[in-house]
C-alpha positions as CSV (number, residue, x, y, z in Angstrom):
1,X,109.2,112.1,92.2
2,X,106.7,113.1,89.4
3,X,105.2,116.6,89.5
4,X,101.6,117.0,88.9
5,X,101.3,120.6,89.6
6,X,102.7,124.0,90.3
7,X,101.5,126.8,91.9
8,X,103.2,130.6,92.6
9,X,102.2,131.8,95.6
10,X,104.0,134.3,98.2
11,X,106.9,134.2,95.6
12,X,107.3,130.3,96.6
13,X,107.5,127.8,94.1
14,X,105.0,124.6,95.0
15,X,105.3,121.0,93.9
16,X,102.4,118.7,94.9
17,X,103.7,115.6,95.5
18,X,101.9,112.8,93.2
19,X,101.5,109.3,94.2
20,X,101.1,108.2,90.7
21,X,103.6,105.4,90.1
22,X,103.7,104.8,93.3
23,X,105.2,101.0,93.2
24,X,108.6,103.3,91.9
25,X,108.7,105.4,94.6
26,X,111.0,104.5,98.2
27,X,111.0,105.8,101.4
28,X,114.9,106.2,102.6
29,X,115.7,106.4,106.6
30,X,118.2,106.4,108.7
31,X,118.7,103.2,110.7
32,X,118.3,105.0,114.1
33,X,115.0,105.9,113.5
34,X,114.0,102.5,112.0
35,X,114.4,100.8,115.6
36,X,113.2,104.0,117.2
37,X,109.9,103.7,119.0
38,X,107.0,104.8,117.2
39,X,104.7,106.2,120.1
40,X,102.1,106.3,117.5
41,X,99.2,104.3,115.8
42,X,99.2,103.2,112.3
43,X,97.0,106.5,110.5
44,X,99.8,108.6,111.8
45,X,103.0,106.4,111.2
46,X,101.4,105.4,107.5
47,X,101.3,109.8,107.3
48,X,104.7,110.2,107.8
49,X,106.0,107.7,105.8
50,X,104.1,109.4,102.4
51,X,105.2,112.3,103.3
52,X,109.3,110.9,103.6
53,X,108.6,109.6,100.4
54,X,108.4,112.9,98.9
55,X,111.3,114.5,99.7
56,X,113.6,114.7,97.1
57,X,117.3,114.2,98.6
58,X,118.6,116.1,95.0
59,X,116.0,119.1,95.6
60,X,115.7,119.5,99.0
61,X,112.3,121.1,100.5
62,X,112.3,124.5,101.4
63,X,111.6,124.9,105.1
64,X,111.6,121.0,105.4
65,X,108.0,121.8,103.6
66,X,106.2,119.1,101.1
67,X,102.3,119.3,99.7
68,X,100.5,116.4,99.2
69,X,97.1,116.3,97.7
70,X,94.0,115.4,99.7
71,X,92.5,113.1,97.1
72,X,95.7,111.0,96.5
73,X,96.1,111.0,100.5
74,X,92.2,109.6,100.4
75,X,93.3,106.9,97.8
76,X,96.4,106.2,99.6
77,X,94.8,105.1,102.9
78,X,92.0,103.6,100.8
79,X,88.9,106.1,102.2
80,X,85.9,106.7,99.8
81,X,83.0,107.4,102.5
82,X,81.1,110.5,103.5
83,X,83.2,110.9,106.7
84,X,86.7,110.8,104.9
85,X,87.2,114.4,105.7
86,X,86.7,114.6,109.5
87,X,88.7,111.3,109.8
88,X,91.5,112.8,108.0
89,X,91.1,115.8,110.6
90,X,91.4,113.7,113.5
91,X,94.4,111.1,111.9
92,X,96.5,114.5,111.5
93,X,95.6,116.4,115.0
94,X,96.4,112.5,116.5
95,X,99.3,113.0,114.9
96,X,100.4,116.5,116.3
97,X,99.3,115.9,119.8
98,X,99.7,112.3,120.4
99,X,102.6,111.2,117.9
100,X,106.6,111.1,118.0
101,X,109.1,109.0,118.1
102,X,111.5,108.5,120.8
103,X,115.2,107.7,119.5
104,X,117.6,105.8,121.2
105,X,121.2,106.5,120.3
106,X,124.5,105.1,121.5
107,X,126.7,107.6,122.2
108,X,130.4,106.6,124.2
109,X,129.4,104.9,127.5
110,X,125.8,105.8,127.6
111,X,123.0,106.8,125.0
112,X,121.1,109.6,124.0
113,X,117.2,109.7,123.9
114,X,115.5,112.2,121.8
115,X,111.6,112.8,121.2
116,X,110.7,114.4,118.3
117,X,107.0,115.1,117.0
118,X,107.8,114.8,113.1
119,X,105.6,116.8,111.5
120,X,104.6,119.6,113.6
121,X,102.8,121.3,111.2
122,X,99.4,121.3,108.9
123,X,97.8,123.0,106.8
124,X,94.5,122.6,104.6
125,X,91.4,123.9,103.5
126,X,88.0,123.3,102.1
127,X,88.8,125.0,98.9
128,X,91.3,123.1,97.3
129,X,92.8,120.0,96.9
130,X,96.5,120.9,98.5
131,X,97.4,119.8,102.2
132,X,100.9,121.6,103.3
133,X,102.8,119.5,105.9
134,X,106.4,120.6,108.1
135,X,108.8,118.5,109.2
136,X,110.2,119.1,112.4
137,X,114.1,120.2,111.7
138,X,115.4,118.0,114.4
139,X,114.0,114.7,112.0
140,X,115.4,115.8,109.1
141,X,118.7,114.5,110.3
142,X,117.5,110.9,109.5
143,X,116.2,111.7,106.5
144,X,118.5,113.1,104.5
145,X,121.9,112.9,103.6
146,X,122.2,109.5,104.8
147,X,125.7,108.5,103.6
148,X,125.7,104.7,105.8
149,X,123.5,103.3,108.6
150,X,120.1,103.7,106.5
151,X,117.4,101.6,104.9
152,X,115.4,101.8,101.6
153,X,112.1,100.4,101.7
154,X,109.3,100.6,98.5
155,X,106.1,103.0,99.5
156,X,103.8,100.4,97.8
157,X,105.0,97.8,100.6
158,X,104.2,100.4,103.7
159,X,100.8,101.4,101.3
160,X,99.0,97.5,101.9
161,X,100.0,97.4,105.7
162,X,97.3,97.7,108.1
163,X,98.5,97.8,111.3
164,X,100.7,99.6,113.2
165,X,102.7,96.3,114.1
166,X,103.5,94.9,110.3
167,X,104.6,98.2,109.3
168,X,107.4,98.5,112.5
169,X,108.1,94.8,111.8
170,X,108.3,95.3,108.3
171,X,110.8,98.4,108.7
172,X,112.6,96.7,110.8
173,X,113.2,93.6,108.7
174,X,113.8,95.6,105.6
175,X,116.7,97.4,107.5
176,X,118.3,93.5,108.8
177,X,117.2,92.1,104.7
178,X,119.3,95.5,103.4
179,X,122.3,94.5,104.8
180,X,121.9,90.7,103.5
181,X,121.7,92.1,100.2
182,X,125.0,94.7,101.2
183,X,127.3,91.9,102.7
184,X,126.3,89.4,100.2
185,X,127.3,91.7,96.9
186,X,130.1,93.6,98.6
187,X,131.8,91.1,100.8
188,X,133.3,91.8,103.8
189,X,131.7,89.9,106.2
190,X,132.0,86.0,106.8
191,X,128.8,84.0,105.9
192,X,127.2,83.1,109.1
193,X,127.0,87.1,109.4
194,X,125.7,87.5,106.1
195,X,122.8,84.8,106.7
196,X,122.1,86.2,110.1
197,X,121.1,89.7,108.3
198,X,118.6,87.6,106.7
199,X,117.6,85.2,110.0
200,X,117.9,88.2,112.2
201,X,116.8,87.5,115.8
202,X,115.3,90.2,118.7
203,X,115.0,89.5,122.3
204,X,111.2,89.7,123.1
205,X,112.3,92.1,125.4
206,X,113.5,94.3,123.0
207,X,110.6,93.9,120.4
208,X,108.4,95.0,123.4
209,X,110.3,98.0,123.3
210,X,110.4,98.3,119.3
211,X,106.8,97.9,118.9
212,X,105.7,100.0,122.2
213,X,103.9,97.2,123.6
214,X,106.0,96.7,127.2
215,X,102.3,97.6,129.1
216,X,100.2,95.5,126.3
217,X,99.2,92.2,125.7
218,X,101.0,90.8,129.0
219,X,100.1,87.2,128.1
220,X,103.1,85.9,125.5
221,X,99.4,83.7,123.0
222,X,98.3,87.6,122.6
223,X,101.7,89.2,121.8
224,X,102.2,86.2,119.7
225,X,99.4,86.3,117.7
226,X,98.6,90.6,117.4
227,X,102.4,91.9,117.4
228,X,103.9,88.6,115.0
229,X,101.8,86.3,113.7
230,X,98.8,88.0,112.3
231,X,101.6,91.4,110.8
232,X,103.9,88.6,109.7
233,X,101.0,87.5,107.9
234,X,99.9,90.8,106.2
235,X,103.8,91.5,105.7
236,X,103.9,87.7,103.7
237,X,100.9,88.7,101.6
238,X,101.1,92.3,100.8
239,X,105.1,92.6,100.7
240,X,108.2,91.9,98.6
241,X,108.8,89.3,101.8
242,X,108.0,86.1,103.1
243,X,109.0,86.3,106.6
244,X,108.3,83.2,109.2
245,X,109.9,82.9,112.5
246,X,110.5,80.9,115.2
247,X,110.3,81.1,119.2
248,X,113.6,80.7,121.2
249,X,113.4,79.3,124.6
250,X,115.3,80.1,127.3
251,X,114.4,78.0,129.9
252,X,110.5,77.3,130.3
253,X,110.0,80.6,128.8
254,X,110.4,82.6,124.8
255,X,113.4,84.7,125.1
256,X,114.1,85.5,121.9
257,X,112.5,85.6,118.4
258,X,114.1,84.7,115.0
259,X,113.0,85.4,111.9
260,X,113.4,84.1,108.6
261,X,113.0,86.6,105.4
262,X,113.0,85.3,101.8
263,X,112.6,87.9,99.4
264,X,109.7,87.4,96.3
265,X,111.2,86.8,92.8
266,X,110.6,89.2,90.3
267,X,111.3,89.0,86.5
268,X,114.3,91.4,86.6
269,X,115.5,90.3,89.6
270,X,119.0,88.6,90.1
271,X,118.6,88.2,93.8
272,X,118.9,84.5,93.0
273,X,122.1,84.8,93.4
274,X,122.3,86.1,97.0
275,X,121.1,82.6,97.9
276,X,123.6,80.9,95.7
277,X,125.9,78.6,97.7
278,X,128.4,78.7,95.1
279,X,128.2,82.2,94.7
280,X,128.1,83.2,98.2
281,X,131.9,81.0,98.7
282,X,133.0,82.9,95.5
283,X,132.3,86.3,97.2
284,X,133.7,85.3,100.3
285,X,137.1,83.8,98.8
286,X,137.4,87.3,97.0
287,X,136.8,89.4,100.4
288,X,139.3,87.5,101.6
289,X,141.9,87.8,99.0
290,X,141.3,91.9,99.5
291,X,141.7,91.5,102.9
């Protein structure tokens, strides 16, 4: 996290968060709050995921406290008009009074649910350029400390999404493509569980659920085409993936959808091995001797 600024106040040391560099910096979070369901629209959910990317697991926050500035927030959700400033003011009391996520975990026989407004508290003013945000203590759980079950994503990916859909989708694809990358370097799972990490599949049901839509878009065209094809499309364009899917019938009607996630080459990448035939039987013959 790069420092552009430090300011003493009430004995407190400040550290306004820069989005400069921003293709380096990743947002980290724990898988139970990746398929939590974001009761929230995308201003809010696109908020929240800056301001995970600015906390420092080395250097904790104090009082699970971060300060962004106003004009990078402004250049971060792409606003240059006159009214940036009362639409910033409504995105952040949406977000206090209308936002949270509601977490399903499994816990023995049953599961736990848990709602938790993330980031309770704002503070700005018309004199300077520093907005102060809170995060709730019961989130910080899944932000931090994450020793297994969590996902690392790049902030310039969540930065080019504009809906809420492509950035669940793409959260939730990232978290299934993380573990394709895991498997496939560390062995220890056979192949067709490796490629299924990387052709993950979701009962509509259940992405009804995911993406909050269970009362929306009843007809299965509309679903298809706001909550899949048109984010899968912004996701394949403004990503690090190229995602397609397809529609599995059960019966007369789509039960289930699969998706299919090819990450983009990049010059210092070596991912080209993770699709390696050859490689991927040389990994598994050496899990196997271990075992």
């Amino acid at each position: 996290m790069e420092i552009i600024s430090k300011n003493e106040r009430n004995n407190n040391e400040r550290t306004v968060c820069s989005l400069k560099e921003i293709e380096k910096r990743k947002i980290v979070e724990h898988n139970d709050l990746i398929t939590s369901v974001a009761k929230m629209d995308k201003v809010p959910l696109k908020i929240f995921e800056l301001a995970v990317s600015c906390i420092d697991t080395e250097n904790l926050p104090k009082d699970n406290i971060i300060y962004l500035s106003k004009a990078e927030l402004f250049t971060f959700f792409d606003v240059s008009d006159n009214g940036k400033h009362t639409r910033f003011k409504e995105a952040i009391e949406k977000m206090q009074k209308q936002a949270f996520f509601e977490i399903k975990e499994v816990k023995g026989k049953g599961y736990n649910v848990k709602s938790i407004v993330p980031i309770p508290y704002v503070e700005w003013n018309s004199y300077n350029d520093m907005v102060t945000l809170q995060f709730q203590p019961q989130i910080m759980p899944y932000l931090i400390d994450l020793k297994k079950n969590f996902t690392q994503y790049a902030l310039s990916d969540v930065m080019e999404l504009n809906s809420k859909y492509s950035i669940i989708l793409y959260k939730w694809l990232s978290m299934n493509y993380n573990q394709y990358e895991h498997y496939s370097v560390k062995g220890g799972r056979r192949t067709e569980q490796v490629e299924s990490y990387r052709n993950p599949s979701i009962k509509v049901s259940e992405l009804r659920i995911l993406t909050d839509t269970m009362n929306e878009y009843k007809n299965f065209t509309d679903f298809n085409r706001r909550v899949l094809k048109e984010p899968l499309e912004e996701i394949s364009a403004h990503t690090s993936f190229n995602v397609t899917y397809d529609k599995i019938k059960a019966g007369r009607s789509i039960d289930s959808i699969q998706f299919h996630i090819e990450k983009k080459r990049r010059a210092d990448d070596n991912s080209y091995k993770l699709e390696d035939k050859d490689y991927q039987s040389d990994k598994e013959e050496k899990s196997r001797n271990e075992a």
